[in-house]
C-alpha positions in Angstrom: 109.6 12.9 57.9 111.9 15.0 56.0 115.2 14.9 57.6 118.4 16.7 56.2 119.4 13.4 54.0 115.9 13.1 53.2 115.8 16.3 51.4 119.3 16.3 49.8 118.5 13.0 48.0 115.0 14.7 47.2 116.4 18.1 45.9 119.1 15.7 43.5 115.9 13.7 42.1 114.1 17.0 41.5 116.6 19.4 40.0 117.6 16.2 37.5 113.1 16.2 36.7 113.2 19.6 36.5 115.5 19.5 33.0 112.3 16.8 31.5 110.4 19.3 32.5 109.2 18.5 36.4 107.1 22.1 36.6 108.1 22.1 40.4 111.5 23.2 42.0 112.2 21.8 45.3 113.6 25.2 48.1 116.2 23.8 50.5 116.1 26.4 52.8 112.0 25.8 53.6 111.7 22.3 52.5 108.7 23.5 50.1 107.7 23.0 46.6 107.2 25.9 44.8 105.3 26.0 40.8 108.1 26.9 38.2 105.7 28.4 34.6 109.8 27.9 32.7 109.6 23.9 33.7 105.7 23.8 33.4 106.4 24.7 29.8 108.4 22.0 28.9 105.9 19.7 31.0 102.7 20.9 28.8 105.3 19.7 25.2 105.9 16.1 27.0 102.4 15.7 27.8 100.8 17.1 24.5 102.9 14.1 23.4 102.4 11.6 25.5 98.7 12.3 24.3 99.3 12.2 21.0 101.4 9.1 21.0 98.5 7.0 23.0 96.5 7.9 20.6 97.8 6.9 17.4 98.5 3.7 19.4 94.6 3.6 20.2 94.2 3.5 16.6 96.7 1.1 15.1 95.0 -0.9 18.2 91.5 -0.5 17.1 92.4 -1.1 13.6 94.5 -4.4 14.0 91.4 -5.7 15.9 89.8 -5.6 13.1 91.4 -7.3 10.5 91.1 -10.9 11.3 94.4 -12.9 12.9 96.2 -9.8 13.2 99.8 -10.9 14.4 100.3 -7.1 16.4 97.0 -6.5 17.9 97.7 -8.8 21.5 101.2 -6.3 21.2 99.7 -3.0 20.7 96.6 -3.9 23.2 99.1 -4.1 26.0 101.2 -0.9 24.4 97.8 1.1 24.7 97.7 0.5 28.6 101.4 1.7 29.1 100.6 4.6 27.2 97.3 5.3 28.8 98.7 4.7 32.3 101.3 7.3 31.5 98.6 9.8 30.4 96.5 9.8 33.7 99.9 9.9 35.7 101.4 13.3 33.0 97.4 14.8 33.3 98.2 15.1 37.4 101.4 17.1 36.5 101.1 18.7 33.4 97.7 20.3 34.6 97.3 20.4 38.1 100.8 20.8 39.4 100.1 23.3 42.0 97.5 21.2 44.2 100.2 18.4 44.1 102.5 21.0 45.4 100.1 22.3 48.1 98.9 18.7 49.0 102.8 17.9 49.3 103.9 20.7 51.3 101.2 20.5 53.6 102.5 16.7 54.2 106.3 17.5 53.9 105.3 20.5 56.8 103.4 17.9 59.1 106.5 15.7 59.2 108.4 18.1 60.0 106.4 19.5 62.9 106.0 16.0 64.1 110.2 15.5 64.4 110.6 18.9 65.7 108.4 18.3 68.4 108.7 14.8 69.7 111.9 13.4 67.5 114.0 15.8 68.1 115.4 14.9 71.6 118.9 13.7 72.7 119.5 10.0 72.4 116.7 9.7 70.0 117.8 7.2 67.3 114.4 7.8 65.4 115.5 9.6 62.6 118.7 8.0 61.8 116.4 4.5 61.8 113.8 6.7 59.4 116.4 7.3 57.2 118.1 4.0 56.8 114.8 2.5 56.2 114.1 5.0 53.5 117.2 4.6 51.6 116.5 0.6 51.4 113.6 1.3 49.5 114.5 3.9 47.4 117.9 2.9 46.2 116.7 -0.1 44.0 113.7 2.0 42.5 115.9 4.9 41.5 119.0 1.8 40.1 115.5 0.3 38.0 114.1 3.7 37.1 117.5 4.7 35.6 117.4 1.4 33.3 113.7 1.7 32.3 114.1 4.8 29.6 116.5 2.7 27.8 115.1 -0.5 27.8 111.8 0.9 26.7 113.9 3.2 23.8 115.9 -0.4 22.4 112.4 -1.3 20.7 112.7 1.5 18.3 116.4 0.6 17.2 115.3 -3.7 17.2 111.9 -3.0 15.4 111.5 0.4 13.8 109.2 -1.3 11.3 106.6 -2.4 13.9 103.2 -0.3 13.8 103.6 0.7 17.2 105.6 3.6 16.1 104.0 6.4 14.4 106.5 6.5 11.4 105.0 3.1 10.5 102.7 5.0 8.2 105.4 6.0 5.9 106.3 3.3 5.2 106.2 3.4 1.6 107.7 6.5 1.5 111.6 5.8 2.6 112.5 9.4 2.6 110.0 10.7 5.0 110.1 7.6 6.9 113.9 8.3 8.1 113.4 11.6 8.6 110.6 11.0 10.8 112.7 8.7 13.0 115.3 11.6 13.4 112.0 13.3 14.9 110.1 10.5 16.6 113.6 8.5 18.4 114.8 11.7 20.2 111.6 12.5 21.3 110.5 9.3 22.8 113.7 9.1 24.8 113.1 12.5 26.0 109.5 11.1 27.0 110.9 8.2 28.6 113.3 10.2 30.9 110.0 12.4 31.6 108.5 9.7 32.7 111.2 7.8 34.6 111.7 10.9 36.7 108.2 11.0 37.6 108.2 7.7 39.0 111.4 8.3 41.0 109.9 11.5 42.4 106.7 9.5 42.9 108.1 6.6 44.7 110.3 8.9 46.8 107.8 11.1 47.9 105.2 8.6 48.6 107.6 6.1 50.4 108.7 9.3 52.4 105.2 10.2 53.2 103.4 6.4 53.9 106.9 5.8 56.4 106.6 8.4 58.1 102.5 7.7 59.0 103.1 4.1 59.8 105.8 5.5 62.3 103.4 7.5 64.2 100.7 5.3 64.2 103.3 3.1 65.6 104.0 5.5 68.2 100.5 6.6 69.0 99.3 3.3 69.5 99.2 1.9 73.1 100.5 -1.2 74.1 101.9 -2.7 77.5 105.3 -2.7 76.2 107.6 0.0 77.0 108.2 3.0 74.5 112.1 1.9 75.1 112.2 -1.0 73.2 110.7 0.7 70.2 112.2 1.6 66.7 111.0 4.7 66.0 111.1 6.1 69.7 109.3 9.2 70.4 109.7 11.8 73.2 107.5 10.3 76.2 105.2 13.1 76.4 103.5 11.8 73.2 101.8 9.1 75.0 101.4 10.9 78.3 98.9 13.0 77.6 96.0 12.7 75.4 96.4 16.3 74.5 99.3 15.3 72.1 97.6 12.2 70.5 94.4 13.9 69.5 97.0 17.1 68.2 98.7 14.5 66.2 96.0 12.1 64.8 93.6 14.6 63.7 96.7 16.4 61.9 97.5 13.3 60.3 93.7 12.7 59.5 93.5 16.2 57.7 96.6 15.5 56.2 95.7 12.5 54.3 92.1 13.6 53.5 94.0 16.4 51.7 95.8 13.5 49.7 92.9 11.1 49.4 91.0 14.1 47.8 93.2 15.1 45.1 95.0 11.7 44.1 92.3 9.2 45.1 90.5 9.6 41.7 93.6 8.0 40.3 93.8 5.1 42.6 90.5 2.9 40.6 91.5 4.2 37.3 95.3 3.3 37.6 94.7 -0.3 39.5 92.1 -1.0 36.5 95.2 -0.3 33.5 97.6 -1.6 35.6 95.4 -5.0 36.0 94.5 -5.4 32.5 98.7 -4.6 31.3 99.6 -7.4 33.4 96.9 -9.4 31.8 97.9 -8.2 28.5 101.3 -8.6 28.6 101.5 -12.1 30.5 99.5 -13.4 27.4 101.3 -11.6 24.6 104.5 -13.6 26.5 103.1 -17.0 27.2 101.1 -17.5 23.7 103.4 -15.5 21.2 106.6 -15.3 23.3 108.4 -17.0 20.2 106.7 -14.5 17.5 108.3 -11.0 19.1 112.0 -9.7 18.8 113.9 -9.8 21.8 114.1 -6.5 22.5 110.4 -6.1 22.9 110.3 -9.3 25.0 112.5 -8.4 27.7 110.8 -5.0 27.7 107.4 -6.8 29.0 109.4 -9.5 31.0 111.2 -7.1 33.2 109.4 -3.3 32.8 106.1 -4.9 33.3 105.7 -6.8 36.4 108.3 -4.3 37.8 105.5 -2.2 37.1 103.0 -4.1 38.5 104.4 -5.4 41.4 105.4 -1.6 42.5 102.0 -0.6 42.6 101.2 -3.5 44.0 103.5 -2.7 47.0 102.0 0.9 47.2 98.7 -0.2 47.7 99.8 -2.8 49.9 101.6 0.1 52.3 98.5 2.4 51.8 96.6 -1.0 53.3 98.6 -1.6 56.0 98.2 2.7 57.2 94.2 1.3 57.1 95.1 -1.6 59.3 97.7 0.6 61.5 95.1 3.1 62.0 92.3 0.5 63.3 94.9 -0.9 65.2 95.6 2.2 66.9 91.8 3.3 67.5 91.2 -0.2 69.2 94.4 0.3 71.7 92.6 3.5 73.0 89.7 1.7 73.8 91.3 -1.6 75.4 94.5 0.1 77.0 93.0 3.2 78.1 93.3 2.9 81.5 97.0 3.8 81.5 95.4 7.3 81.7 95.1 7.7 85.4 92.6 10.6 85.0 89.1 10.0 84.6 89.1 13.2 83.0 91.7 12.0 80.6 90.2 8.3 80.0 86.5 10.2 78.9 88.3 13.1 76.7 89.6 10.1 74.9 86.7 7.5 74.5 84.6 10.7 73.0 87.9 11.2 70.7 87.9 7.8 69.7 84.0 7.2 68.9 84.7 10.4 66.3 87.5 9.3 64.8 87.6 7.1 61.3 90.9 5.1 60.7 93.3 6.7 57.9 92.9 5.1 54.6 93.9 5.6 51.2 91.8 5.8 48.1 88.5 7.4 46.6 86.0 8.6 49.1 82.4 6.6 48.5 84.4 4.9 46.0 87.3 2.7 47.0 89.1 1.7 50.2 92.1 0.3 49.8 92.5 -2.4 52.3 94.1 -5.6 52.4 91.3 -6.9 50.3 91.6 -5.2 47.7 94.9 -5.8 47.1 94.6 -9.9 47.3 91.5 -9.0 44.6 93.5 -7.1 42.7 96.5 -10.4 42.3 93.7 -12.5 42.6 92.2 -11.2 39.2 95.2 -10.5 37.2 96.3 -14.5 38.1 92.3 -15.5 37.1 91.6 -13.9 34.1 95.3 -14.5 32.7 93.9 -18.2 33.6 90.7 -17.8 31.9 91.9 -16.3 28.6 94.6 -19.3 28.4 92.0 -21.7 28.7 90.1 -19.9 26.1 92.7 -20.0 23.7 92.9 -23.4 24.2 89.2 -24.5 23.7 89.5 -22.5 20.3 92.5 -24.5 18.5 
């Protein structure tokens, strides 16, 4: 629900994306995202490079694994995840940036709706609860998001000789290796803030949006405790009428298809880097720990499972909407007779037997549930296990 706060905080994070080139402006006046070609521009540069980076690390990955007891290969192979993460995250923006607009808008619109209609009542105490829950989220991310450029950029200063950066390969050549770095230091930080304001606009946007659905599932589920004692309080006639809760489920329903069609494609591919990083990096740590500089270490010790655990939590959130939603269905069916119509009770049994729960993910592909996310912790903690052991059986 995108409340007056809501949207200042939003506009601040935007117009500060915007100069990394974010190709999307954020309009106060309508709450809409509207495609910017001047800011898409300078997203197409970041991107091209963001490509180009992952793959020259692809390279120097593929070519330390070959030559035997390489002391940077364990290193790169968790670089190249990073990088390739990054790249399926820029693709979304850089080349599709109007359907993440449309998908957006249409979401940012339905909240909207939804608190002009049955928030928007006096005494409600909804949105000021919506927005204090929002701001405990999004206040650490954005204080974690502002530190991760420049812990990520310290590696080039600490270790400017390591073949992780592309001016490694003149090294023989001290002229055109400095003036390389003039090139290549700048431009990574730049990349760096690109990326860091993604991921703010990300987390605030998707926080926003998974918030406001686990609200009204809240509110649309029925239950023998009063509507009084609830949180996010809506006006009475939501639950009075079935006319109001099929209006507002198969909204929501629409809504998130619309999501789960453009970004699900994302979820597998994303979860899959993001398992193998963890396993990457929690190696590179544990078995040569002692062998890195510092700076790189604390890069993996703190920007990696802050990472990790992040997406963790989304997919966690997008698991409990699965759970909400099945929760909701089920209290149609065992507390329906608070309907006092029989009219009313059969509209809403031949509601519920057509209606799926929301869920995130990749349609015929991937649910995310709560299932998936214990087998996702499950088998970064398993196969970190397995290649210690491994190790061990080899010396």
């Amino acid at each position: 629900m995108f409340s007056n706060i809501i949207s200042q905080e939003f506009s601040k994070t935007i117009k500060t994306a915007n100069r990394f080139g974010f190709p999307l402006v954020w309009v106060e006046t309508t709450k809409r995202l509207i495609f910017s070609p001047k800011h898409d521009a300078k997203t197409k540069f970041a991107t091209k490079f963001i490509f180009l980076n992952t793959f020259y690390i692809l390279v120097q990955t593929g070519r330390n694994k070959v030559v035997q007891n390489s002391p940077h290969f364990n290193l790169l192979l968790a670089i190249s995840y990073t990088w390739m993460a990054m790249c399926v995250g820029a693709f979304a923006f850089a080349f599709q940036a109007k359907e993440v607009a449309r998908n957006w808008n249409g979401m940012f619109l339905y909240s909207v709706k939804f608190y002009e209609t049955f928030w928007n009542f006096p005494g409600s105490t909804a949105v000021t609860s919506y927005n204090r829950t929002w701001l405990r989220i999004i206040r650490p991310s954005n204080f974690l998001l502002n530190l991760l450029p420049l812990f990520m950029w310290c590696q080039i200063l600490i270790s400017p000789f390591h073949p992780m950066h592309p001016p490694y390969i003149f090294l023989n050549y001290p002229t055109l290796f400095y003036l390389t770095y003039l090139i290549y230091a700048p431009t990574m930080m730049y990349s760096f803030c690109f990326v860091s304001s993604y991921l703010k606009i990300l987390c605030q946007a998707f926080s926003c949006l998974i918030l406001c659905i686990l609200t009204i599932l809240q509110e649309l589920t029925l239950t023998r405790k009063p509507r009084e004692v609830r949180k996010f309080k809506c006006f009475p006639e939501l639950g009075a009428h079935p006319d109001h809760l099929v209006h507002v489920y198969r909204s929501a329903q629409l809504a998130i298809k619309e999501l789960r069609l453009f970004f699900g494609k994302y979820v597998p591919i994303i979860q899959n880097l993001m398992g193998h990083l963890a396993i990457s990096s929690g190696y590179v740590l544990i078995v040569e720990g002692t062998k890195i500089d510092i700076a790189t270490r604390t890069t993996l010790f703190l920007c990696v499972p802050s990472v990790v655990l992040s997406w963790a939590a989304l997919i966690t959130c997008g698991a409990k909407i699965q759970k909400s939603a099945k929760d909701c269905l089920t209290s149609w069916k065992v507390h329906g007779d608070q309907w006092e119509s029989w009219g009313d009770r059969k509209y809403m049994s031949k509601f519920r037997k057509s209606c799926k729960p929301l869920y995130f993910g990749w349609d015929g592909f991937m649910v995310v549930t709560h299932k998936s996310v214990m087998k996702f912790m499950q088998g970064i903690i398993r196969s970190l296990f397995r290649a210690l052991l491994a190790l061990k059986k080899t010396n």
